[in-house]
Structure formats: structure tokens, C-alpha cells
C-alpha positions as CSV (number, residue, x, y, z in Angstrom):
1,X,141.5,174.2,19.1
2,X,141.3,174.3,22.9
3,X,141.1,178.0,23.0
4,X,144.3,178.5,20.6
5,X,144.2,179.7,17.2
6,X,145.6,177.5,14.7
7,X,144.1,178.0,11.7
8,X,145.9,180.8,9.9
9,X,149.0,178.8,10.8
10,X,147.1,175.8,8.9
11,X,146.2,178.5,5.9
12,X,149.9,179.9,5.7
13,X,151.9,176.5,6.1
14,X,149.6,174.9,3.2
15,X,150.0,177.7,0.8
16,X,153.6,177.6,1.3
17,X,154.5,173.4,1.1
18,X,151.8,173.0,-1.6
19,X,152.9,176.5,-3.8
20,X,149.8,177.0,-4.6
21,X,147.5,180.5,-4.5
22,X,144.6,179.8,-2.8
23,X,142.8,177.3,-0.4
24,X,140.9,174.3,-2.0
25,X,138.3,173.1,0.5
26,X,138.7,169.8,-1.6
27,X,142.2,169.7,-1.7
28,X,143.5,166.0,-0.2
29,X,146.5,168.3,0.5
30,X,144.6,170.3,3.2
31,X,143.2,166.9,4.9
32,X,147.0,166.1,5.7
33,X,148.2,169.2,6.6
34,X,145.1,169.4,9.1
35,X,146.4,165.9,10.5
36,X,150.1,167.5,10.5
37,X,149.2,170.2,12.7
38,X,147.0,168.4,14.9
39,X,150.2,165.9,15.5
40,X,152.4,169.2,16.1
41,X,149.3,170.6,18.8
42,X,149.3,167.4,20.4
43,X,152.8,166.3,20.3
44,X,154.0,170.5,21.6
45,X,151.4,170.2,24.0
46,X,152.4,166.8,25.9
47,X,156.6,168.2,25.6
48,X,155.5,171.5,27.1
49,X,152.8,169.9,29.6
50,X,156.0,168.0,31.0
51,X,159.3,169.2,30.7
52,X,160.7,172.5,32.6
53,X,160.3,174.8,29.6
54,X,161.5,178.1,30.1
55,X,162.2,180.3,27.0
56,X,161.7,179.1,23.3
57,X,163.3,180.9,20.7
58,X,161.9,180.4,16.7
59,X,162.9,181.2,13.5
60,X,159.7,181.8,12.7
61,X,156.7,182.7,14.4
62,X,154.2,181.4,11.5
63,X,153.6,177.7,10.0
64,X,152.3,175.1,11.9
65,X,156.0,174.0,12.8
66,X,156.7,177.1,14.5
67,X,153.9,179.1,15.2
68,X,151.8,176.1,17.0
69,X,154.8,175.3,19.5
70,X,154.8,179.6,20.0
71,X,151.1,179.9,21.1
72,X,151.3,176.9,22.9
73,X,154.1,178.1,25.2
74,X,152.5,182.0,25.2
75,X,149.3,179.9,26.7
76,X,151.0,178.7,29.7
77,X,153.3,181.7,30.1
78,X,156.4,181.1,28.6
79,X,159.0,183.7,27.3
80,X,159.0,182.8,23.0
81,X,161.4,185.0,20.8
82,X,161.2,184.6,17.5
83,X,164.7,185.7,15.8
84,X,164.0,188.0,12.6
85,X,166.3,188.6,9.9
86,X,166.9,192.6,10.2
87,X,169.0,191.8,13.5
88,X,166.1,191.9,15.9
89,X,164.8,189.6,18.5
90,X,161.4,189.9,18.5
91,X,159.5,189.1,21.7
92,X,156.2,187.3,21.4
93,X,153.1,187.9,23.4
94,X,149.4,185.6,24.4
95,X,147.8,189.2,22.5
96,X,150.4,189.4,19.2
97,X,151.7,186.0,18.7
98,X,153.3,187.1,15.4
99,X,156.6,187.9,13.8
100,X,155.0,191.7,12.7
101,X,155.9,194.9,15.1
102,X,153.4,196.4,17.1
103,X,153.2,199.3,14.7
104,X,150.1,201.1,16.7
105,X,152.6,202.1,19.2
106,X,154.3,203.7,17.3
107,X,153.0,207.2,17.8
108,X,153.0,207.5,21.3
109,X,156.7,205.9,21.3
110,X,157.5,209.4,18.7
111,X,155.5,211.6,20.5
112,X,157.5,211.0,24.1
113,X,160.6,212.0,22.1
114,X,161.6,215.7,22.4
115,X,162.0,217.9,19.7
116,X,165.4,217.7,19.0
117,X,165.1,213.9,19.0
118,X,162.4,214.1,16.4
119,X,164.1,216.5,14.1
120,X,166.8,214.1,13.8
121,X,165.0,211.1,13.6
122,X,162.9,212.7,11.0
123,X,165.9,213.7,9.3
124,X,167.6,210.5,9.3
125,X,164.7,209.0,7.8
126,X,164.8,211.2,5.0
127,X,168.1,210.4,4.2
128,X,167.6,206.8,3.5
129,X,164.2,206.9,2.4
130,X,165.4,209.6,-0.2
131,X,168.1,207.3,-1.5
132,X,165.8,204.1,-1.3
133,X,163.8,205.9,-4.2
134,X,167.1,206.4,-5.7
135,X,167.8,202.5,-6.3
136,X,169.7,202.2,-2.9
137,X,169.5,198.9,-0.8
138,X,169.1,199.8,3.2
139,X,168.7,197.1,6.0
140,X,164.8,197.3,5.6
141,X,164.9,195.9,1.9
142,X,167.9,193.7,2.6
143,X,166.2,190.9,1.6
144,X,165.9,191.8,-1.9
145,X,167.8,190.9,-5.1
146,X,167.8,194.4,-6.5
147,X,166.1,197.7,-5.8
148,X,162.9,198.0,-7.4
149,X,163.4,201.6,-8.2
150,X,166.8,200.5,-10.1
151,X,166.0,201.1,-14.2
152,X,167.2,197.3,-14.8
153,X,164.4,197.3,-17.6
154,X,162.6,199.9,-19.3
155,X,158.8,200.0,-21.5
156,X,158.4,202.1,-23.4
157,X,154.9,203.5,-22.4
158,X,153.7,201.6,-19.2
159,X,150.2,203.1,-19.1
160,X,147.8,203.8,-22.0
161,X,148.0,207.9,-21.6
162,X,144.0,207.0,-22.4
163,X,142.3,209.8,-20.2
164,X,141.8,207.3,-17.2
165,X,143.5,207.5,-14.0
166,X,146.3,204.9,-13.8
167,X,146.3,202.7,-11.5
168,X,149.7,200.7,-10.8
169,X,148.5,197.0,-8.5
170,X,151.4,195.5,-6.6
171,X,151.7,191.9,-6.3
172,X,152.5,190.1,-3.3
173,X,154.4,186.7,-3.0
174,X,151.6,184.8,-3.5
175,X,152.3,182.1,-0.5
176,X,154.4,183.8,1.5
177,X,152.5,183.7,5.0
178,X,149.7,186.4,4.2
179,X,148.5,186.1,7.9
180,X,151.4,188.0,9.2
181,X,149.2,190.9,10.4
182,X,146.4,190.8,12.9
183,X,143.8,190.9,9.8
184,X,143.1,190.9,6.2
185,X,140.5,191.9,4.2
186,X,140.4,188.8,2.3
187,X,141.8,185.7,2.8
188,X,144.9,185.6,0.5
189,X,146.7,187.6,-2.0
190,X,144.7,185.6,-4.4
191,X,141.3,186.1,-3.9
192,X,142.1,189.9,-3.3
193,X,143.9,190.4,-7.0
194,X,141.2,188.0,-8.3
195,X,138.5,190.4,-6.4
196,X,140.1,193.2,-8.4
197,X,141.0,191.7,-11.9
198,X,137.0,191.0,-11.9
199,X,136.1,194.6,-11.4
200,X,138.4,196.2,-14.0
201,X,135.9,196.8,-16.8
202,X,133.7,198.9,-14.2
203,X,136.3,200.3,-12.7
204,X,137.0,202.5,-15.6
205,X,140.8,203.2,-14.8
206,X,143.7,202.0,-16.6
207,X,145.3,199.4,-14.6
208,X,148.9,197.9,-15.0
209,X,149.9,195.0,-13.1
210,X,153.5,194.2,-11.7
211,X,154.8,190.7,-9.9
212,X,157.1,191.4,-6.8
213,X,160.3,192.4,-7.9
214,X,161.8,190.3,-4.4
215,X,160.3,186.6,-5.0
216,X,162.9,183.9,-4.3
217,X,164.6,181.7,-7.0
218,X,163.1,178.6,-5.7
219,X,159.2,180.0,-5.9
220,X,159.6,181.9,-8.6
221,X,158.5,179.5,-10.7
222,X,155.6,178.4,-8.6
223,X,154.1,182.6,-8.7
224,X,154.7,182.2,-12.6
225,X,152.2,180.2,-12.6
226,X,149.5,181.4,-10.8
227,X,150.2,184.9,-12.8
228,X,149.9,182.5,-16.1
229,X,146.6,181.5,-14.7
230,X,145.4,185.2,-14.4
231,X,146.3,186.2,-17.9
232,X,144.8,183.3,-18.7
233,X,141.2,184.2,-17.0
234,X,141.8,188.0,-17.9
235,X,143.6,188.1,-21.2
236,X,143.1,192.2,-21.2
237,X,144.8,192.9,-18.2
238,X,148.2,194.2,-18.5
239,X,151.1,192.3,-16.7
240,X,154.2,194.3,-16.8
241,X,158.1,192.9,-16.5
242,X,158.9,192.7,-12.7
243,X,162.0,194.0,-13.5
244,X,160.9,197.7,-14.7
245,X,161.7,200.3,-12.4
246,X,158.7,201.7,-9.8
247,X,160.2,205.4,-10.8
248,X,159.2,204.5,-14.3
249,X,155.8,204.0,-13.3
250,X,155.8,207.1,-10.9
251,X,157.8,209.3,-13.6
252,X,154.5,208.3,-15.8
253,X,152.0,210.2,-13.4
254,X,150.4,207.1,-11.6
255,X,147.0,208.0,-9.7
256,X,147.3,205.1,-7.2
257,X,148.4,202.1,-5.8
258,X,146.9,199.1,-4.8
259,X,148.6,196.4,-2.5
260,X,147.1,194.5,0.7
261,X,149.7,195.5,3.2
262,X,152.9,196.0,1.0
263,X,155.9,197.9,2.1
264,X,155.7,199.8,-1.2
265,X,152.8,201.7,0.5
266,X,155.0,204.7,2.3
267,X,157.4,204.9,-0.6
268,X,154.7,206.0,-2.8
269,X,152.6,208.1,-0.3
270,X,156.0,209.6,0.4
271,X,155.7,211.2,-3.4
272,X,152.0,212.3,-3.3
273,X,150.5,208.9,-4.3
274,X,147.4,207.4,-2.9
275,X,147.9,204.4,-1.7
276,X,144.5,201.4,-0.5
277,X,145.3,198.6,1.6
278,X,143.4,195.6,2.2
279,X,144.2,194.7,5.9
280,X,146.2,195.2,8.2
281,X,150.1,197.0,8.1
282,X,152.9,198.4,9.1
283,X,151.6,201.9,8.3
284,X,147.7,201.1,10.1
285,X,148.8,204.2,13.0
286,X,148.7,207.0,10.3
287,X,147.0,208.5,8.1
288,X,149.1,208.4,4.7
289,X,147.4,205.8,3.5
290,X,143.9,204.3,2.9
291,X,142.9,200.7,4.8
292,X,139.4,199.6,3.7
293,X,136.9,198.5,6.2
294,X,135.7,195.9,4.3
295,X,135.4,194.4,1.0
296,X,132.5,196.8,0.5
297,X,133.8,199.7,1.5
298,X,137.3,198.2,-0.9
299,X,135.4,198.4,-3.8
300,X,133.3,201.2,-3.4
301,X,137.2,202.7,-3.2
302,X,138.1,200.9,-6.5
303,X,135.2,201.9,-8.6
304,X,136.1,205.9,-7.0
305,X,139.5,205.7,-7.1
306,X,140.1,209.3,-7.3
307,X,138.0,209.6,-3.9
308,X,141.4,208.0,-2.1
309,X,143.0,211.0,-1.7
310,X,140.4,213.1,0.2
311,X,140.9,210.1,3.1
312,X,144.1,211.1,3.9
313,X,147.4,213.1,5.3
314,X,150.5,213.2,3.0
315,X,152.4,215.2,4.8
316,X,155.9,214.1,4.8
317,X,156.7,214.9,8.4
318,X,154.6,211.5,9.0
319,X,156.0,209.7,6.6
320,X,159.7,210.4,7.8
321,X,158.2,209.8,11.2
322,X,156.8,206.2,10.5
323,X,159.8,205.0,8.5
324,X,162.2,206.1,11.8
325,X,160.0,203.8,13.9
326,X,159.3,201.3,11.3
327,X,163.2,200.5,10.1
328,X,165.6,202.8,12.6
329,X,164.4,203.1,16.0
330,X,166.3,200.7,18.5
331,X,163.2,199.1,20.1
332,X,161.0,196.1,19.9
333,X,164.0,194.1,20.0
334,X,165.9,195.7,17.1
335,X,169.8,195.2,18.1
């Protein structure tokens, strides 16, 4: 509206105060939370338009409560900081209004480093990424209960051991602002595992599905559900405990992982896996894992999943590299 972007704000708030999966054009729901953010535009607008305004500073930088009052002030040059929970003060921009780093600088940040610099950097993010794949908590997984790679629960036999490459899919929290990168492949977590549930049979992999070990108490009840709904439309998928450890599913020789922009992703390139994205990420600068073009190109990529691997670099060097930037380097507002 009036030049400024609102809608993914509009998408992300409605998912989250409605706890539901997807977008229902029909929805009553969405009609009020259209008139809610149109009341925040306006109402943002006419405060901005005539007080002295000089800095804003959010708790978020998405939601129509937050994220329309940010874009607003960006338009007419104003300073926004949005205040994120791994101790950084993240500084907002007209060109990357969001609460995500900008990760494709990454590189050339590195790269001006000398080579003692980079040796230790690399070094220190072996350290912790080594003992995150040990069951360690660090700052950048703070925000979770436990450690998926703790053996909290164990199956038996996760995979079928059927001849087919296994294929592990990582679930997001379904409403949990999906719009937090500059683009997805599809529009939510939904219609992406939905996308994939319905191209299992000629995918001709065996395919083992696990919730996100991190969802909060208060949704978890809410993701339940829509995971009820999609063992209800797909009764042969299997749906695994949350709670069983990723190095159960590595130790059992996955082939790759799927997740739209999960921060899984580097953990299991770091051990030889290929990893597809759906949009979008932290890791979009490198080469370790696989970002589809397109939903064409996405499935073309699921129905030849062992073609994943040819697309990429593994090396390790890169890996340590873009966990450094991603979690340890003091920039981008990181205090």
C-alpha cells in the first residue's frame, strides 16, 4: 500500500493469532486482520507524519504490529532497531526491513580477514559446532528446550533399510513468521510439506518425517494438529517422535535432508549430507547446500534426489567459515 509492503506482515501475523497452517482466502479471520493492519498503516502513518520521531526500536521486526510501524519509519528515513534475542541489536534498512542478517555479506566480510584471523575463526567454529552435534546447547540454539542431537528417545529402526535412499524432512514451526527471509519458494511451511507429502509415491525414496524438536509449550498444541491433519491425508507417511535424536537419524546413513530454510541445514552438510532448501537462508552465500530455483526445479530435485550432491561444495573449511559469521563474528549488531 502506498509503495510499502505489507502483505507478508498480513500473511505472518494471521498465521500466528489464528494458529493455523495456511491462508484461507475465505477465512472471515483474514477480512479482520486486513482491517487491523490497515488501522496500524494509517494510525503509524499520521504519529510518524507528526511527531519528531527519531529512532524506533522493536521487539520484532515482523507482524503487522511491528513490522508496519518499521517500514513506515525506514520510508521517511528514520533509524529502526529491532532488539533480537541472541544479544544483538539489529539495525533495519528501506532494502532489508527484516529481523534476518544480511548473510550474502558474509564472504567478503571473511575474506578481508587475514589468515591468522581465519584459522582461528575457523577453528573456533569447529569447536562449538563439533560439540553442538554432541548434544551441547550454544548461544545460537539458546532458544531451545533441549538439543536435538541429545538421545532423549530412541526407535528402534527409523528408516525401512528398503534399498531406497532415505530421506529425513524437517518440520518447521508451522506459524512462526515464515517471511523472515527475502523469499520463499512457496508461500508457507504448509503448502511446501503438503507439495512434498503429495510426491512421495513417485519419489521413490524412503521418507521419514520429524516435527521441530524447539516448538513452544503454548503452540504446541496448535502444530499437533495440523501434523494430525497430514497423517490424516497421507496415512503412509511416517511421522517420527520429535524427541529422537538427529544423530540417530544420521548414525542410520540418511541420503538427504529437506527443510525450507532450517538451521539444521549446515549441521548436516557439516557431516557429508545433502541438504535442499526452498527459499531463502542463512547459508544462501555458499555452496554447501542446494536452494531450488523454483518449485520446478524443487521437484525435479525431489524426484532425483541423489542428483543433490553433484550441486555442491562440502568442504568443511566453508562450513566452519559460515557458522563463524553466522553465530560468532561481533558484527551486524551482535554485542
Amino acid at each position: 500500500i502506498e509503495n510499502v509492503r505489507i502483505g507478508d506482515l498480513i500473511y505472518d501475523a494471521y498465521l500466528r493469532e489464528y494458529e493455523v497452517g495456511t491462508v484461507d482466502l475465505s477465512d472471515k479471520n483474514l477480512y479482520q486482520m486486513l482491517l487491523n493492519a490497515l488501522d496500524v498503516y494509517f494510525s503509524c502513518k499520521e504519529y510518524l507524519d507528526t511527531h519528531n520521531v527519531k529512532k524506533v526500536v522493536l521487539s520484532h521486526a515482523v507482524y503487522i504490529n511491528y513490522g508496519i510501524l518499521a517500514r513506515l519509519a525506514l520510508e521517511r528515513g528514520i533509524d529502526v532497531y529491532n532488539t533480537l534475542w541472541e544479544s544483538v541489536l539489529h539495525k533495519l534498512s528501506f532494502d532489508h526491513p527484516l529481523p534476518t542478517f544480511r548473510h550474502s555479506e558474509y564472504p567478503k566480510i571473511f575474506s578481508d580477514m587475514s589468515s591468522k584471523e581465519k584459522k582461528q575463526c575457523r577453528n573456533e567454529a569447529k569447536n562449538i559446532l563439533e560439540s553442538r552435534l554432541k548434544g551441547e546447547i550454544d548461544k545460537g540454539i539458546a532458544y531451545m528446550d533441549h538439543s536435538p542431537y541429545q538421545n532423549t528417545v530412541k526407535q528402534k529402526n527409523i528408516f525401512l533399510d528398503n534399498g531406497k535412499p532415505k530421506v529425513i524432512l524437517l518440520l518447521h514451526s508451522f506459524y512462526d513468521a515464515p517471511h523472515v527471509f527475502k523469499h520463499m519458494i512457496f508461500d508457507d511451511f504448509y503448502e511446501w510439506l503438503d507439495f512434498i507429502l503429495s510426491r512421495v509415491d513417485i519419489m521413490d525414496v524412503d521418507l521419514v518425517v520429524k516435527p521441530h524438536p524447539g516448538v513452544k509449550k503454548h503452540t504446541k498444541m496448535h502444530n499437533e494438529g495440523i501434523i494430525n491433519d497430514f497423517k490424516r491425508k497421507y496415512p503412509r507417511i511416517r511421522f517420527i517422535d520429535k524427541k529422537i535424536s538427529n544423530r540417530q537419524i544420521i548414525s542410520e546413513g540418511v541420503s538427504a535432508l529437506l527443510t525450507v530454510y532450517g538451521s539444521v541445514a549446515h549441521e548436516f552438510a557439516y557431516l557429508g549430507i545433502p541438504v535442499l532448501l526452498a527459499g531463502d537462508n542463512p547459508t544462501a552465500a555458499y555452496k554447501f547446500c542446494y536452494i531450488a530455483k523454483d518449485k520446478e526445479e524443487y521437484e525435479y530435485y525431489l524426484l532425483n534426489i541423489n542428483k543433490i550432491k553433484d550441486k555442491l561444495d562440502l568442504s568443511r573449511s566453508s562450513i566452519e567459515e559460515f557458522f563463524y559469521m553466522n553465530y560468532l563474528h561481533i558484527h551486524m549488531g551482535r554485542v
